[in-house]
C-alpha positions in Angstrom: 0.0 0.0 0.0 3.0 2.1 0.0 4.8 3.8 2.9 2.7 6.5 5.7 6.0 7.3 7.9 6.9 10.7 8.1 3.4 11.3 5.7 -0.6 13.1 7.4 -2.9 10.8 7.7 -6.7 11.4 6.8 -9.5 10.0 8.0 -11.9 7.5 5.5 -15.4 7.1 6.3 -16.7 5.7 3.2 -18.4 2.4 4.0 -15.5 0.3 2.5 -13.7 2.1 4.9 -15.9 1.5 7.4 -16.3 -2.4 6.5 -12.2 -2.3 7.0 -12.3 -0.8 10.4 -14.9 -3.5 11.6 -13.0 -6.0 10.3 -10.1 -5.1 12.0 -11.8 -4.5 15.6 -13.3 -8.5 15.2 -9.7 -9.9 14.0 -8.7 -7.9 17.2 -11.4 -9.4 19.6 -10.3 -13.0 18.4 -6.6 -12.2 19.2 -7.7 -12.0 22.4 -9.5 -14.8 22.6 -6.2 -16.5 21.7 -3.9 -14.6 24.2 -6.8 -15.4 27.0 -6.7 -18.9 26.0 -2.9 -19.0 26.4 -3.0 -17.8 29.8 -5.8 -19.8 30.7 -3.5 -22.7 30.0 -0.9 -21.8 32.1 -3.3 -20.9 34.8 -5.2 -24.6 34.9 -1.5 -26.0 34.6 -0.9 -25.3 37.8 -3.2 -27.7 39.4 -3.6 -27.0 43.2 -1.9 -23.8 42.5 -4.8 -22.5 40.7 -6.5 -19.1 41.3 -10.6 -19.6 40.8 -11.0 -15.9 40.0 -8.6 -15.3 37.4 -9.8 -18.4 35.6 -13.5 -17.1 36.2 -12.5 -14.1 34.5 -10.1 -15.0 31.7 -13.0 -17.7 30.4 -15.8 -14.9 30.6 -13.6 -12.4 28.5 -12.9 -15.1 26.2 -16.5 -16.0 26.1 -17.5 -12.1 25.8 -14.8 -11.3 23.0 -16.0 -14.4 20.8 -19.4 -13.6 20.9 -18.7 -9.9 20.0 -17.1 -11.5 17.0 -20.7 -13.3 16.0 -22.9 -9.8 16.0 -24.4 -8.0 13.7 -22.4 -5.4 12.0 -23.7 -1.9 10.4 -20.8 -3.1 7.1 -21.6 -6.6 7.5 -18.3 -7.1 9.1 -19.2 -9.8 11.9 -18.8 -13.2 11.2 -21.8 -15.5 10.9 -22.5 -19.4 11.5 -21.8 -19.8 7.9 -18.0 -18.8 8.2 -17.3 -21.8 10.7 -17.0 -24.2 7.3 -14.4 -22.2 6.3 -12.0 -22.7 8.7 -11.6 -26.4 7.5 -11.4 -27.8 10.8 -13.0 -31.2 11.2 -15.8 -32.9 13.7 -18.8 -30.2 14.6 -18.1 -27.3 14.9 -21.0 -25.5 14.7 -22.5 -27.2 17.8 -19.2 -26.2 19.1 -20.0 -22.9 18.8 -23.6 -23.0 19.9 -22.3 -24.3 23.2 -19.5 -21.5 24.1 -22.6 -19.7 23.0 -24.5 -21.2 26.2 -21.5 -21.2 28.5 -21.3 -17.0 27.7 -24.8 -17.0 29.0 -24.4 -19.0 31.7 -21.2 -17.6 32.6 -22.3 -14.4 31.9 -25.8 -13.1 31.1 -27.8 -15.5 33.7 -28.9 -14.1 36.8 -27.8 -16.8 38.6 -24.3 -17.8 40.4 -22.3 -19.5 37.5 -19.7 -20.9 40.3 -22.3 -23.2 42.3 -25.2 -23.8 42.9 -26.6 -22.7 46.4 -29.3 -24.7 48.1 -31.1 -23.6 51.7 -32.1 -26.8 54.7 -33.2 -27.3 57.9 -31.0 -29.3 60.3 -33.4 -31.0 62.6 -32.8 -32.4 66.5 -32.7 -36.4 67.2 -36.3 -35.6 68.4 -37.5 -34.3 65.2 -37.7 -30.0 66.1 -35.5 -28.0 64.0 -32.2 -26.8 65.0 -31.2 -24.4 62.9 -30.6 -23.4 58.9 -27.7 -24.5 56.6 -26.8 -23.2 53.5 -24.8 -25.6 51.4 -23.6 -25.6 47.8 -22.1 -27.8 45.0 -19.7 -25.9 43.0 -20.2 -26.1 39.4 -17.1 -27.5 36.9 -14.8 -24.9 35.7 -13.2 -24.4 32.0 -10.8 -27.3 31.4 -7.9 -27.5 29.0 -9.6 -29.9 26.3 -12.3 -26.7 26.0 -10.1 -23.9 26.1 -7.5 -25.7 23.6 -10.5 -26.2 21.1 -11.9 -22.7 21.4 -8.6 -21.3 20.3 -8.4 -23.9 17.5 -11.4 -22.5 16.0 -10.8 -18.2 17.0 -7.1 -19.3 15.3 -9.1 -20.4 12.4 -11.5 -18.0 12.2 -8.6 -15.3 12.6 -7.0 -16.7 9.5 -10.2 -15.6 7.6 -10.5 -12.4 8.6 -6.9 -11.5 8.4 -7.8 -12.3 4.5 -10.6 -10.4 4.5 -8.8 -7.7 5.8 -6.1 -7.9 3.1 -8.8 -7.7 0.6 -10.4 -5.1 1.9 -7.5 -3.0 2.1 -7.0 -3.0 -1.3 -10.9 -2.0 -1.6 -10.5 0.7 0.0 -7.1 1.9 -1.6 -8.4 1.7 -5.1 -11.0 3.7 -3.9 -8.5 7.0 -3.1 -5.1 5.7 -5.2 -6.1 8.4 -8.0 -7.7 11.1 -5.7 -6.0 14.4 -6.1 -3.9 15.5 -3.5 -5.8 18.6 -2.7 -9.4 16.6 -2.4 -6.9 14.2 0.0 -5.9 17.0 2.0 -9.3 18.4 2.8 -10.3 15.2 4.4 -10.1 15.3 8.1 -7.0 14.7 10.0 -6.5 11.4 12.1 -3.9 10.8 14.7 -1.9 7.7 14.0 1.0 6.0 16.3 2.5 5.8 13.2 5.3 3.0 14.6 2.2 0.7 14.9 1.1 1.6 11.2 4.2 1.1 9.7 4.3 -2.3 11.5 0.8 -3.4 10.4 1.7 -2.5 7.0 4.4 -4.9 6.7 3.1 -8.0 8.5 
């Protein structure tokens, strides 16, 4: 696309611009399903070591970031149910999806506690009378490694698509401004860039 260093940078707000901006934000949200995955790992690896809360809260952003990926779009960026085919990984992956789909509701949405489930008794005397009250509570199972390595298998693959998608739309967007005249370019509105990360995402 040609080098921005040391160059303004203007603002595009066509919709193929636009498409290309919400392509990049879900590319983004599935990166970090992939770096929460990875530390998810490390965290279960640690067996009695573990810390309940970060997991709790690692899974639910994972959870949260994937679905984000799934939602409608204004450009028609998001992905849809359709796109799982074309990641090219085998077994079902579609029911896959549906169920991360439930755990982010469970895990997330529901009302109720998604770490156990609470239950309220009476503890009653030899002679039959009643005592006093116990709360008790069975802990539901947390994320294990089999589901969190499987979720990353399909945001990888899913992230392979859009990176493409990307790419393509890049060169959308470029052909749409390659022969604008300089002045028309200059009238557009300024937009500030850390222009270190720009030149990076440019050559990768």
């Amino acid at each position: 696309m040609g080098q921005s260093t040391g160059h303004a940078v203007r603002e595009l707000t066509s919709p193929a611009a636009k498409r290309l901006a919400e392509l990049a934000a879900v590319f983004d949200d599935l990166q970090f399903v992939l770096g929460c995955g990875e530390r998810l790992l490390r965290e279960l690896a640690r067996a009695e070591q573990q810390d309940p809360v970060l997991i709790e809260a690692l899974w639910a952003a994972a959870l949260n970031a994937y679905a984000r990926c799934f939602r409608g779009r204004e450009h028609d960026a998001g992905l849809t149910v359709d796109d799982l085919a074309g990641t090219g990984l085998q077994g079902d992956v579609v029911q896959w999806h549906e169920m991360l789909g439930k755990l982010r509701n469970f895990l997330v949405a529901k009302a109720g506690n998604p770490r156990e489930a609470f239950s309220v008794g009476v503890s009653l005397a030899a002679d039959g009378p009643a005592e006093g009250i116990v709360v008790t509570s069975i802990p539901h199972p947390q994320v294990d490694e089999a589901t969190v390595r499987q979720t990353g298998r399909i945001a990888y693959e899913l992230g392979r698509l859009v990176d493409q998608r990307i790419q393509d739309q890049q060169r959308a967007v470029f052909a749409e401004v390659e022969d604008l005249p300089a002045q028309r370019l200059s009238q557009l509105p300024p937009l500030a860039v850390d222009m270190s990360v720009a030149t990076a995402a440019e050559g990768s």
